[in-house]
C-alpha positions as a Markdown table, in Angstrom:
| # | Residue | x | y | z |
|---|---|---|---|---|
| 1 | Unk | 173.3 | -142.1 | 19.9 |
| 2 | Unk | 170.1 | -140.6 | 20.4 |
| 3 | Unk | 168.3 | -142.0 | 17.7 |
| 4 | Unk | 168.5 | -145.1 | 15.6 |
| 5 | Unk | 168.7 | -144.7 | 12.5 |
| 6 | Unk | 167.9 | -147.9 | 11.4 |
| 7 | Unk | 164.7 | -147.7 | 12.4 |
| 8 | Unk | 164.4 | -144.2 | 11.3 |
| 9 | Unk | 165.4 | -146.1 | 7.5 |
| 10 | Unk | 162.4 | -148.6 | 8.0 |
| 11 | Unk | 160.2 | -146.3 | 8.4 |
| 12 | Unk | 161.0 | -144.5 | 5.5 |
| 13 | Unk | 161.0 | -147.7 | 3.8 |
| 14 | Unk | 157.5 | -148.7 | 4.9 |
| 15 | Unk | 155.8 | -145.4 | 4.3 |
| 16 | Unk | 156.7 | -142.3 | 2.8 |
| 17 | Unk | 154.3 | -140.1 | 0.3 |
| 18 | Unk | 156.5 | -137.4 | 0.2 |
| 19 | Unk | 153.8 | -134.8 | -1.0 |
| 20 | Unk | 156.0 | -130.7 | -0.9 |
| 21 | Unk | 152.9 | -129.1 | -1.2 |
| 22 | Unk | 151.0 | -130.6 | 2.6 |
| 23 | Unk | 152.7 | -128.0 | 4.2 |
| 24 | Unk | 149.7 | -126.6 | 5.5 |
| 25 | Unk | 148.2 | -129.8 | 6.8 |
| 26 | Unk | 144.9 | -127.8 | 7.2 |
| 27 | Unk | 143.3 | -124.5 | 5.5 |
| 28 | Unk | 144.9 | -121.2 | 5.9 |
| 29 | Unk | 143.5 | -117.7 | 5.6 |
| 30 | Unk | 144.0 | -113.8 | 5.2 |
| 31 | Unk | 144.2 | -112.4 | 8.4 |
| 32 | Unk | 140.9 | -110.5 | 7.6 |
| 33 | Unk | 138.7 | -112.6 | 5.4 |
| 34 | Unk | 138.3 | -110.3 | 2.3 |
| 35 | Unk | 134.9 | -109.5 | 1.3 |
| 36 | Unk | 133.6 | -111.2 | -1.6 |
| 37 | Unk | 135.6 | -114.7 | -1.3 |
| 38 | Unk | 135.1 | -116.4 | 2.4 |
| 39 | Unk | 137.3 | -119.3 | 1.6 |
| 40 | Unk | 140.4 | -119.0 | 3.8 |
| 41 | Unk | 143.6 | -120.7 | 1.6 |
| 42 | Unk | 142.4 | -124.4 | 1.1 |
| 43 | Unk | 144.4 | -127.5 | 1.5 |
| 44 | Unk | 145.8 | -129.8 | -1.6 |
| 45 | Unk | 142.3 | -131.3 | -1.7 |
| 46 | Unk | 140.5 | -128.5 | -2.6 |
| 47 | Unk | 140.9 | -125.5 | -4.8 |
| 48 | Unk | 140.6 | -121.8 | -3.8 |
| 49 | Unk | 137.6 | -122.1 | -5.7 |
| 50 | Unk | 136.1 | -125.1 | -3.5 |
| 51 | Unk | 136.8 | -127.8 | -5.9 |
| 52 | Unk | 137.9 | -131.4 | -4.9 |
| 53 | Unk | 141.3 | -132.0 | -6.5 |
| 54 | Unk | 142.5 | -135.2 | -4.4 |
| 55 | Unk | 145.6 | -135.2 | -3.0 |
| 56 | Unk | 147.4 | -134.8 | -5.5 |
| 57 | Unk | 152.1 | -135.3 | -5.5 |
| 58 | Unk | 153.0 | -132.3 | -6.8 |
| 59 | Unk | 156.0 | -134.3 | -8.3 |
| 60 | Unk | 154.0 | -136.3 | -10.4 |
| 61 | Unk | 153.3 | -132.9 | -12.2 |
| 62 | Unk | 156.3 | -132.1 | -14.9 |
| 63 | Unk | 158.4 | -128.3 | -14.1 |
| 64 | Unk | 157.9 | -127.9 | -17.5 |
| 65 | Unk | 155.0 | -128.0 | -20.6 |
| 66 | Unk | 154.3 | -126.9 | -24.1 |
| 67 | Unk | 151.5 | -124.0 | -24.0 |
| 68 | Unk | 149.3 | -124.6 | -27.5 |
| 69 | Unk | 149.5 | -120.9 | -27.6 |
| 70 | Unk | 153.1 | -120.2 | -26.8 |
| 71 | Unk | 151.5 | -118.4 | -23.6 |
| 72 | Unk | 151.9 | -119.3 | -20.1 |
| 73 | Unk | 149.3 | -118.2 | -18.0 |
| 74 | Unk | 150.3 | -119.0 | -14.3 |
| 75 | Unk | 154.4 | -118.0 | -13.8 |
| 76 | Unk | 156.7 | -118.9 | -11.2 |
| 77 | Unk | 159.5 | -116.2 | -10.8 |
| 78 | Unk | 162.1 | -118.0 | -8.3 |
| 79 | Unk | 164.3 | -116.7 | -5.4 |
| 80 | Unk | 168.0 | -117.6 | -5.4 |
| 81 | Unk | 169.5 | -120.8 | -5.5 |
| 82 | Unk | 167.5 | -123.8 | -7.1 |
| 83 | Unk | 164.2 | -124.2 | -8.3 |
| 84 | Unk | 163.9 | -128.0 | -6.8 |
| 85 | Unk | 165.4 | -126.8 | -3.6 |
| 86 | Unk | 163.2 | -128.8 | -1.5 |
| 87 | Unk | 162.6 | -126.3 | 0.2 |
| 88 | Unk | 161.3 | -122.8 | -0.2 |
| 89 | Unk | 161.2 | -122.5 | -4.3 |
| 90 | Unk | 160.4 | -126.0 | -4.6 |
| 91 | Unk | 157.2 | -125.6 | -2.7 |
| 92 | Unk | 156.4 | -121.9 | -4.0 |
| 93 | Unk | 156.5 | -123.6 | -7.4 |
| 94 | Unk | 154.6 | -126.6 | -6.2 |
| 95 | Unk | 151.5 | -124.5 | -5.7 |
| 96 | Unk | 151.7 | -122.7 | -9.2 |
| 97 | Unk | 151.7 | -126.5 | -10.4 |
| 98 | Unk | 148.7 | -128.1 | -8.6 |
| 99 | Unk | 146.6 | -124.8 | -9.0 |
| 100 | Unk | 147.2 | -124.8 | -12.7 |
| 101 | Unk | 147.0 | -128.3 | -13.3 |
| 102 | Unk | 143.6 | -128.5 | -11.5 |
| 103 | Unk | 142.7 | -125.7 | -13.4 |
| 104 | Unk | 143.7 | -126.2 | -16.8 |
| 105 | Unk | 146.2 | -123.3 | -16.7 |
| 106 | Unk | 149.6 | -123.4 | -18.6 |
| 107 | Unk | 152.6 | -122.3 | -16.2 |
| 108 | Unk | 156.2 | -121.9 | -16.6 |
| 109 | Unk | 158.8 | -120.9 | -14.2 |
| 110 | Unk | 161.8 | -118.2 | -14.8 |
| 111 | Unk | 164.9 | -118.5 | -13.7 |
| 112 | Unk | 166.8 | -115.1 | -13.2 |
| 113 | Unk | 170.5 | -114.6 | -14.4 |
| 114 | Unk | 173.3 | -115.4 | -12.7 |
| 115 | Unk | 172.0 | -117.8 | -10.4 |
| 116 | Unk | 173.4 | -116.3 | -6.9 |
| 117 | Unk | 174.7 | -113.7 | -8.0 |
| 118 | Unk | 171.0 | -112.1 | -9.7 |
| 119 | Unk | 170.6 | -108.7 | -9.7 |
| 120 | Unk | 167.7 | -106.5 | -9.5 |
| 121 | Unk | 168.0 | -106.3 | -13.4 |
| 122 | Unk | 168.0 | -110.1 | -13.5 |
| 123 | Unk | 164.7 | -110.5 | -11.4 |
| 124 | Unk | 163.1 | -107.7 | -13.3 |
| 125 | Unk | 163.8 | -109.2 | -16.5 |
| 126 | Unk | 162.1 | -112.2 | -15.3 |
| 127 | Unk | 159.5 | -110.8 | -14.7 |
| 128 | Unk | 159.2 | -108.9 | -18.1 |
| 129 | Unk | 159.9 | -112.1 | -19.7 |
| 130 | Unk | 157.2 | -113.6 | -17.8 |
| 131 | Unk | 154.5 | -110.7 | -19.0 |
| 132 | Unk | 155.3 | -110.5 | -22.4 |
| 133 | Unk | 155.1 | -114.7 | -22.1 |
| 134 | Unk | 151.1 | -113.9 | -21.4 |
| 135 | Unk | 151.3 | -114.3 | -18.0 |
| 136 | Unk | 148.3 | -113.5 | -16.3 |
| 137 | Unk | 149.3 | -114.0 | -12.9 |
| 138 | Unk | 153.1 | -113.6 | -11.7 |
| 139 | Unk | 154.1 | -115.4 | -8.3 |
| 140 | Unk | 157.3 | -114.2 | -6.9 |
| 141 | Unk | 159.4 | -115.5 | -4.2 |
| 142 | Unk | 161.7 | -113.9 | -1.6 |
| 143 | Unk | 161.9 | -110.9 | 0.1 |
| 144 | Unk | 164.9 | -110.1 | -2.4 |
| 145 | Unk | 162.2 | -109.8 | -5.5 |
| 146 | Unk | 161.3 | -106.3 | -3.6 |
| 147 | Unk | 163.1 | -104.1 | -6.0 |
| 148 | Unk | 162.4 | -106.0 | -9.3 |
| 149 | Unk | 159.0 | -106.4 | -8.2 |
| 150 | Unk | 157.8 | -102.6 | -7.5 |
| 151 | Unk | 159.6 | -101.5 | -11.1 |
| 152 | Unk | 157.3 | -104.8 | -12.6 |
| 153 | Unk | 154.4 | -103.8 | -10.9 |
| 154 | Unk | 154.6 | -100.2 | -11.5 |
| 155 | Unk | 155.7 | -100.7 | -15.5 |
| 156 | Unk | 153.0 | -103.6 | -16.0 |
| 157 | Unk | 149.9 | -102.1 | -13.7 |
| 158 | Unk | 147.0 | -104.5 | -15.1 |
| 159 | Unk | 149.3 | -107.4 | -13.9 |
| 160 | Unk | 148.6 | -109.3 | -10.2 |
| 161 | Unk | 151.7 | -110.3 | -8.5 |
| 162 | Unk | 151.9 | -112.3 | -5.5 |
| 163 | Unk | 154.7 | -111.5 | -3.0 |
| 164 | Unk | 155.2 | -114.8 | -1.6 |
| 165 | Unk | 157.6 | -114.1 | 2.0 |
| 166 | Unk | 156.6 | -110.0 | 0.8 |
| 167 | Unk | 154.5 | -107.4 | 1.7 |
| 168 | Unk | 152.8 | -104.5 | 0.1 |
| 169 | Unk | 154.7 | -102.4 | -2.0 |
| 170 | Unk | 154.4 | -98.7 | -3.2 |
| 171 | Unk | 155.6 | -96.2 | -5.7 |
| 172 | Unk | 158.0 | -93.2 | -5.3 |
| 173 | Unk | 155.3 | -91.7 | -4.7 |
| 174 | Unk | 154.6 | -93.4 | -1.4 |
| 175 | Unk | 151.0 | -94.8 | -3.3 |
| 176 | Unk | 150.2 | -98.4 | -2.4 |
| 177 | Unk | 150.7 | -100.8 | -5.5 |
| 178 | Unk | 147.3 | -102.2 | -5.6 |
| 179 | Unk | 148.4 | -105.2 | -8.4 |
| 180 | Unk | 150.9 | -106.6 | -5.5 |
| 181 | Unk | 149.7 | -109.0 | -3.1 |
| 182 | Unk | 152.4 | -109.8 | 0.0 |
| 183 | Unk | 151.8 | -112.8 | 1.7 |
| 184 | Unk | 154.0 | -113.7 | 4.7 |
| 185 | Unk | 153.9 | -116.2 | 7.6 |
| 186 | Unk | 154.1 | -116.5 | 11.1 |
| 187 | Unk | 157.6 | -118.5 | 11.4 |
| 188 | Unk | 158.3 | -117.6 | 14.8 |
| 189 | Unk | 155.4 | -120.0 | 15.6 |
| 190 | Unk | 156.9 | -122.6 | 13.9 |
| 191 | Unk | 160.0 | -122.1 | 14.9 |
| 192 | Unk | 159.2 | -121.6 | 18.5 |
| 193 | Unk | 157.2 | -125.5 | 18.4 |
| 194 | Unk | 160.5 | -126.9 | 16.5 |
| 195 | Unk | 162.8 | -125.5 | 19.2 |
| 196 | Unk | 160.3 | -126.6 | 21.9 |
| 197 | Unk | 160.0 | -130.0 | 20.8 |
| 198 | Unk | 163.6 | -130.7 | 20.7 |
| 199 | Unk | 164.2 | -129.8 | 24.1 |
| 200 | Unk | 161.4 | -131.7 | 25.3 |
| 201 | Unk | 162.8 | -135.0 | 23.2 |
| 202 | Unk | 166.4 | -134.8 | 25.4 |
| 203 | Unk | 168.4 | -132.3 | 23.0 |
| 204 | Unk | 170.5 | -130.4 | 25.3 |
| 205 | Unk | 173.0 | -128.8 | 22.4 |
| 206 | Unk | 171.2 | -127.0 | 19.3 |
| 207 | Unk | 172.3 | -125.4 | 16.5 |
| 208 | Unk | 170.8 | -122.9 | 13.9 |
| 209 | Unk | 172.1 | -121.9 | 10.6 |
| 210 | Unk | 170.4 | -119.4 | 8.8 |
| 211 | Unk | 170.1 | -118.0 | 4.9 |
| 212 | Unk | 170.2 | -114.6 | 3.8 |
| 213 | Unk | 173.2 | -113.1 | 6.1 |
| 214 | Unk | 170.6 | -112.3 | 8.7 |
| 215 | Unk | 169.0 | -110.0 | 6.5 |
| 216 | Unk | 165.2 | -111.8 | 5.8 |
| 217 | Unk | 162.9 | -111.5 | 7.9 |
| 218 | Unk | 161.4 | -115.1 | 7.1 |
| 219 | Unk | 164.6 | -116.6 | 8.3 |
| 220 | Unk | 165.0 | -114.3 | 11.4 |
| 221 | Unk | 161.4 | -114.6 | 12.7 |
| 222 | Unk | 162.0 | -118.7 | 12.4 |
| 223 | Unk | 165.9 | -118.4 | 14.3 |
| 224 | Unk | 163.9 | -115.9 | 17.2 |
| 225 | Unk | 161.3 | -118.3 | 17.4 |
| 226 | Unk | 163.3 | -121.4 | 17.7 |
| 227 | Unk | 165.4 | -119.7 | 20.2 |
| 228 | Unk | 162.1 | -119.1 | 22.3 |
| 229 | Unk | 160.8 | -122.3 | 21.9 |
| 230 | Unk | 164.1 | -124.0 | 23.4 |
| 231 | Unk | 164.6 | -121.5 | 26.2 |
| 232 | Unk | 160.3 | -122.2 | 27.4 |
| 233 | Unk | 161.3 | -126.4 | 27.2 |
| 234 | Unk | 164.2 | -126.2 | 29.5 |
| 235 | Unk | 162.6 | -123.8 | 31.5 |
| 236 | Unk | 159.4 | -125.8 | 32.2 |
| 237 | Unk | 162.0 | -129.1 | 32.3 |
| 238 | Unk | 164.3 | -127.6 | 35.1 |
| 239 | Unk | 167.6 | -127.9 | 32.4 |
| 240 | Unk | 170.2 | -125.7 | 30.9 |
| 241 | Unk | 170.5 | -125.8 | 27.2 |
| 242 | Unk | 173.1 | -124.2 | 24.7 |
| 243 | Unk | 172.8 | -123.0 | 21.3 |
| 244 | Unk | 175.2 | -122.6 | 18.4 |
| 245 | Unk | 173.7 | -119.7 | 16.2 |
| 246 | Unk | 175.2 | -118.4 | 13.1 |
| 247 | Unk | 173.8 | -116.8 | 9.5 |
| 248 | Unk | 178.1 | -117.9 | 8.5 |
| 249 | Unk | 178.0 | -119.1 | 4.8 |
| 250 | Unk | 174.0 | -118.2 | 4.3 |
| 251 | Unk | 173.9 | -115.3 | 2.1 |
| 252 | Unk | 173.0 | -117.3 | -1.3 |
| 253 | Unk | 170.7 | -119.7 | 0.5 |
| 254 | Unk | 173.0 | -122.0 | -0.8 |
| 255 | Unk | 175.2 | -125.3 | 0.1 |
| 256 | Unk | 179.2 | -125.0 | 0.1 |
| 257 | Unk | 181.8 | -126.5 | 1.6 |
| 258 | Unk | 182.5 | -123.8 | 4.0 |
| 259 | Unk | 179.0 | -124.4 | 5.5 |
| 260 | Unk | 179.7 | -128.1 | 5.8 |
| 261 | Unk | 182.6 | -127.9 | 7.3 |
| 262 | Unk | 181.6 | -125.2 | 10.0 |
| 263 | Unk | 178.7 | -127.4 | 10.9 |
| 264 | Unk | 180.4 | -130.8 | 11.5 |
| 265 | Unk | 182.6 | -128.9 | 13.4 |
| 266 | Unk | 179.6 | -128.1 | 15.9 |
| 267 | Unk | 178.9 | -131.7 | 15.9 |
| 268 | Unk | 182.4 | -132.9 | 16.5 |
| 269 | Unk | 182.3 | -130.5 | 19.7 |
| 270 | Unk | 178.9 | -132.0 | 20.8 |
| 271 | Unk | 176.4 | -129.9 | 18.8 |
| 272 | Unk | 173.1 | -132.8 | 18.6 |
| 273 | Unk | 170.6 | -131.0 | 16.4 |
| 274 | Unk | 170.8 | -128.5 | 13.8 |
| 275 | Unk | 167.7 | -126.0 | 12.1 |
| 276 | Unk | 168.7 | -125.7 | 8.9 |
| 277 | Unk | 166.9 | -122.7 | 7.9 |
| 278 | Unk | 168.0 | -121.6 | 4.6 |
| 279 | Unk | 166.7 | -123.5 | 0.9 |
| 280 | Unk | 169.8 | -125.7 | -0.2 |
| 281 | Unk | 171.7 | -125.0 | 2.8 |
| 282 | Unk | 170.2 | -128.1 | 3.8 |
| 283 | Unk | 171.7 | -130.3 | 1.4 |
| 284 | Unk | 175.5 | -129.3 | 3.3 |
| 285 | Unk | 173.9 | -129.4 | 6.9 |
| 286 | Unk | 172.4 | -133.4 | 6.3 |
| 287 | Unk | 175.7 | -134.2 | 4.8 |
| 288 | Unk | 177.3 | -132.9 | 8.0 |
| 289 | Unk | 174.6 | -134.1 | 10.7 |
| 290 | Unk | 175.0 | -137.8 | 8.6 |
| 291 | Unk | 179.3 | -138.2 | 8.6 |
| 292 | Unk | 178.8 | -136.9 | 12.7 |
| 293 | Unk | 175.8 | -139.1 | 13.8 |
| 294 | Unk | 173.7 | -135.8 | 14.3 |
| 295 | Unk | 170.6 | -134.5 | 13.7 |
| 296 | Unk | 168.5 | -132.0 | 11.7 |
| 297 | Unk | 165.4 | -129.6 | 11.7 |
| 298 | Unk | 164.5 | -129.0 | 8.3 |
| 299 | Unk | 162.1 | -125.7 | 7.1 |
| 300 | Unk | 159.3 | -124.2 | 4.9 |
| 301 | Unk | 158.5 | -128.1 | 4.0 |
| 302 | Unk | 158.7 | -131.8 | 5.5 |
| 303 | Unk | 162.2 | -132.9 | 4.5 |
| 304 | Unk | 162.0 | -136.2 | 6.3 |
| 305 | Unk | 162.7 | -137.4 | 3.1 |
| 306 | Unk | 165.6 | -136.1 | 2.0 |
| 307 | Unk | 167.2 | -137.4 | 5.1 |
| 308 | Unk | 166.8 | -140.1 | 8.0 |
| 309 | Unk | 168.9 | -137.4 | 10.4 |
| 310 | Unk | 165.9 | -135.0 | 9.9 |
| 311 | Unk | 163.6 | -135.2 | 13.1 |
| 312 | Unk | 161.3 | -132.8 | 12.3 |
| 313 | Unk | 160.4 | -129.6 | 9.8 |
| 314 | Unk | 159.3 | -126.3 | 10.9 |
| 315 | Unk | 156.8 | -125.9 | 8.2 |
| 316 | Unk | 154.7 | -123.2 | 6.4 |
| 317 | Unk | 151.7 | -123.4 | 3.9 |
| 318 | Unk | 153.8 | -122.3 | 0.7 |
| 319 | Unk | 151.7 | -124.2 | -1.4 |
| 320 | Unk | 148.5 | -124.1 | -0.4 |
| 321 | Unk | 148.9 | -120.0 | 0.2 |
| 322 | Unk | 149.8 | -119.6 | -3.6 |
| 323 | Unk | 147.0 | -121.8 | -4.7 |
| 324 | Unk | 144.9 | -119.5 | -2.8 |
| 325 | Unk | 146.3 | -116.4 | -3.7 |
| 326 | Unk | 146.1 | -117.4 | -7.0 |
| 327 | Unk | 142.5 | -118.7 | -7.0 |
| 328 | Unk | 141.8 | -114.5 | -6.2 |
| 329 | Unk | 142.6 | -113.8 | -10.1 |
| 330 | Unk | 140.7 | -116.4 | -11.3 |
| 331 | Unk | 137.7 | -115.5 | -9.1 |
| 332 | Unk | 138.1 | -111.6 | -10.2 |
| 333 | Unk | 138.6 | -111.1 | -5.9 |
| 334 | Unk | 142.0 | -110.3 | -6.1 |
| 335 | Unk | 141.1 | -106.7 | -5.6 |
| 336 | Unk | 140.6 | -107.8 | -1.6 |
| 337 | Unk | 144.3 | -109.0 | -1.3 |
| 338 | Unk | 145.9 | -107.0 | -3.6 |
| 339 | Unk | 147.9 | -103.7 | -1.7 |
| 340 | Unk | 147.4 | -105.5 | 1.8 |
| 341 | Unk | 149.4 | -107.5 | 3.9 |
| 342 | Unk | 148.7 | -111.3 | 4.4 |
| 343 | Unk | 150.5 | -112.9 | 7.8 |
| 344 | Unk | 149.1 | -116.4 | 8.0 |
| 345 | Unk | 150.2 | -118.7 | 11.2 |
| 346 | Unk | 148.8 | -121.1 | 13.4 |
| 347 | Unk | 145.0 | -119.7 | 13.4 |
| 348 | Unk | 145.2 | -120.6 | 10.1 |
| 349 | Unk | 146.8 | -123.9 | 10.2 |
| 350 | Unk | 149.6 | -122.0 | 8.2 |
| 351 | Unk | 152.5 | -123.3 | 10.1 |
| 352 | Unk | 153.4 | -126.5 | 12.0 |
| 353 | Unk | 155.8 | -129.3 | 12.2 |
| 354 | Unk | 154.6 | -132.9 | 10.5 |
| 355 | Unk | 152.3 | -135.4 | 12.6 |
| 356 | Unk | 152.8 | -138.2 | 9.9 |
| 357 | Unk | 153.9 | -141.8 | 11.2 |
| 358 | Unk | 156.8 | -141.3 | 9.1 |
| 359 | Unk | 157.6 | -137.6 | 9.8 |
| 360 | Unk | 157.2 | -137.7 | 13.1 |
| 361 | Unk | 160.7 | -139.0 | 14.4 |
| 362 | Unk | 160.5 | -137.2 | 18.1 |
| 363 | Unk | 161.1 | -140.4 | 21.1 |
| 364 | Unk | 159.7 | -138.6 | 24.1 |
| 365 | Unk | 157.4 | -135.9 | 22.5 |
| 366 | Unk | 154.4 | -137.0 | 21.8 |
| 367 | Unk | 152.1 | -135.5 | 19.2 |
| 368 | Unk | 149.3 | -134.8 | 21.6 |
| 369 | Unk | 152.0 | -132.6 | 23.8 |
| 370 | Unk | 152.2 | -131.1 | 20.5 |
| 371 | Unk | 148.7 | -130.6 | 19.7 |
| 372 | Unk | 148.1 | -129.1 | 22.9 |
| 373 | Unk | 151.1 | -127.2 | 22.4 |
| 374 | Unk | 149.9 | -125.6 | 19.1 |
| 375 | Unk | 146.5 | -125.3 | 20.6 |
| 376 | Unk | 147.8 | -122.7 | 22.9 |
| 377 | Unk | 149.0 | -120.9 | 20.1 |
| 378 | Unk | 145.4 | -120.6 | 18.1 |
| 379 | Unk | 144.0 | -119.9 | 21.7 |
| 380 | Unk | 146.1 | -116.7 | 22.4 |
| 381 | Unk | 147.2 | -118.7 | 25.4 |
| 382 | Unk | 150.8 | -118.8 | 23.9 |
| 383 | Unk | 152.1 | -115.6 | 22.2 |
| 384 | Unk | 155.1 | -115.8 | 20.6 |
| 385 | Unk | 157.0 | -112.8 | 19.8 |
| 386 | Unk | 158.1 | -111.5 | 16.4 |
| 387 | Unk | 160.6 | -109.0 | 17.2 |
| 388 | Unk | 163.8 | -110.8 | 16.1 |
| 389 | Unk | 165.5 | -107.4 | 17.1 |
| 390 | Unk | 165.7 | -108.6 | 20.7 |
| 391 | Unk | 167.5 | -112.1 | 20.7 |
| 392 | Unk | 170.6 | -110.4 | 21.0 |
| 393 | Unk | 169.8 | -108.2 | 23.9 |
| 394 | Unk | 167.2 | -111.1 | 26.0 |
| 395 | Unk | 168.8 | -112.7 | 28.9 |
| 396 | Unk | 167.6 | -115.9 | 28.3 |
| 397 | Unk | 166.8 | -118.0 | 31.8 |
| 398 | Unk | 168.0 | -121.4 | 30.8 |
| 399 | Unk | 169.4 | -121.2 | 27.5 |
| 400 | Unk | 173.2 | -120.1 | 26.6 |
| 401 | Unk | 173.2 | -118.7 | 23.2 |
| 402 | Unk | 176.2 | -118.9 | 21.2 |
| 403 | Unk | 176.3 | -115.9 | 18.1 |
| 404 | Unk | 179.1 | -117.2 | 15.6 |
């Protein structure tokens, strides 16, 4: 096996402060640094405002409170699947909780109908709910808000939304919606060092399974990256590597049966590690990599805790970017993010795998290979491309990719 996972359950016993919200283990920033505010988007220790918070678990913070008021002035409007995810909703929401608890804000979080199945009505309804509820900032998550959002953002004008995984919207009249502020991230970089640093560790056979059908960009710019990553390790190491790739049973971001069974067929046929990249996909993913003695990526946040097959995360700054993007209202700034688009990667320390004793779970790869690695990265030394519309049609040197 190529890992014990005994000692992968020690140290999980010994130390594990499983914090959703460090996914940005340092400051991230607006690609241009808007005039008027020169803080780039600040770690869990400090507030876009420059205030020392701590380190503070964003799971000691309850989901839910009683406004005085009956108002709710922070509001978390979730993507499909579940709000405690672990993943992409769960740390969205985790930075609407420490910025409004630092801040003495209220916040609440909506839910639209029918849970998978929400329809643009659904989101938009939401988000109504959410303004009428005296919401004074509305966070949004997933590029499948798009819709719901512009009809929001157009009805409800004096209104900030942030996009989280968006970008800016207009009108029917082609007019840039000022009020909306998409934030995005570089996930091909963090893809590319997950995919790199499991090739370098031994894995010969990878897998990736994928959320939204293929459709979000988010999850294509991590699978293309991850692909890249791989390809670059066995290249530099001299080896052939093969990939299983699929976005099979993805479409609702969320766990089934289906998707379980698929992937412990890869494992049963010598599949070693798996990138789950998809919210609760994970959830059937672990249960496979667990019954098959394999192995797991997680994404968006450090899952080492959720799992002892997970040997690393390919993670990006959910919660600190919120707390920043959020920290705009409160400032009166959010005039220089709102209508532009935010991409935020490894210059601003927006994207990375954990480096935490417990996190780190990698034999061979060491975290000064990786430090190095990611240093090429902020240097321009290391570009990694974006353009997921070319990993079908790249002849990859030393890598055999499997579509399924």
């Amino acid at each position: 096996m190529k890992k014990s996972k005994k000692l992968l359950a020690l140290l999980l016993s010994l130390a594990m402060i499983f914090g959703l919200a460090a996914c940005g283990g340092g400051s991230q920033g607006n690609t241009e640094t808007p005039s008027g505010n020169t803080e780039t988007p600040g770690t869990v220790e400090t507030t876009p405002g420059g205030e020392e918070t701590g380190a503070v678990d964003p799971d000691t913070i309850p989901d839910t409170m009683t406004s005085e008021d009956g108002k709710y002035q922070v509001a978390f409007v979730t993507d499909v699947g579940q709000l405690k995810d672990k993943s992409f909703n769960q740390g969205t929401f985790d930075g609407v909780k420490l910025y409004a608890s630092a801040n003495g804000k209220s916040y609440k979080y909506y839910q639209p109908a029918n849970g998978s199945e929400a329809t643009d009505d659904d989101r938009y309804d939401a988000m109504k709910a959410a303004v009428e509820g005296g919401a004074e900032v509305v966070v949004c998550a997933g590029y499948l808000q798009e819709a719901a959002l512009k009809k929001a953002a157009i009805e409800f004008p004096e209104v900030p939304f942030v996009f989280i995984d968006g970008y800016p919207l207009s009108d029917d009249a082609g007019n840039t919606l000022a009020n909306v502020a998409g934030i995005a991230f570089n996930e091909e970089q963090a893809g590319y060092l997950a995919g790199y640093a499991a090739v370098k560790d031994g894995f010969t056979k990878l897998g990736f399974s994928g959320g939204g059908g293929g459709t979000n960009p988010a999850c294509c710019r991590f699978g293309y990256g991850y692909v890249q990553g791989a390809n670059a390790a066995a290249t530099e190491m001299g080896t052939n590597v093969e990939m299983n790739y699929s976005w099979q049973y993805g479409a609702t971001f969320s766990g089934s049966t289906e998707l379980q069974t698929m992937i412990s067929g890869w494992y049963a046929n010598g599949t070693e590690i798996v990138f789950a990249c998809g919210g609760s996909m994970f959830q059937s993913i672990a249960a496979a990599a667990s019954a098959n003695d394999g192995y797991v990526i997680g994404v968006d946040v450090d899952q080492a805790g959720e799992s002892d097959s997970v040997v690393t995360s390919a993670m990006k700054g959910l919660s600190d970017a919120v707390q920043w993007a959020v920290g705009h209202v409160s400032d009166d700034t959010f005039d220089t993010i709102g209508g532009t688009a935010t991409s935020l990667g490894v210059k601003e320390n927006a994207v990375e795998l954990p480096t935490t004793d417990s996190s780190w779970r990698f034999e061979t790869f060491s975290v000064e290979e990786y430090e190095a690695l990611y240093q090429q990265m902020v240097d321009g030394t290391l570009v990694v491309d974006n353009d997921y519309s070319k990993l079908d049609t790249t002849e990859w040197s030393n890598l055999t990719l499997n579509v399924i």
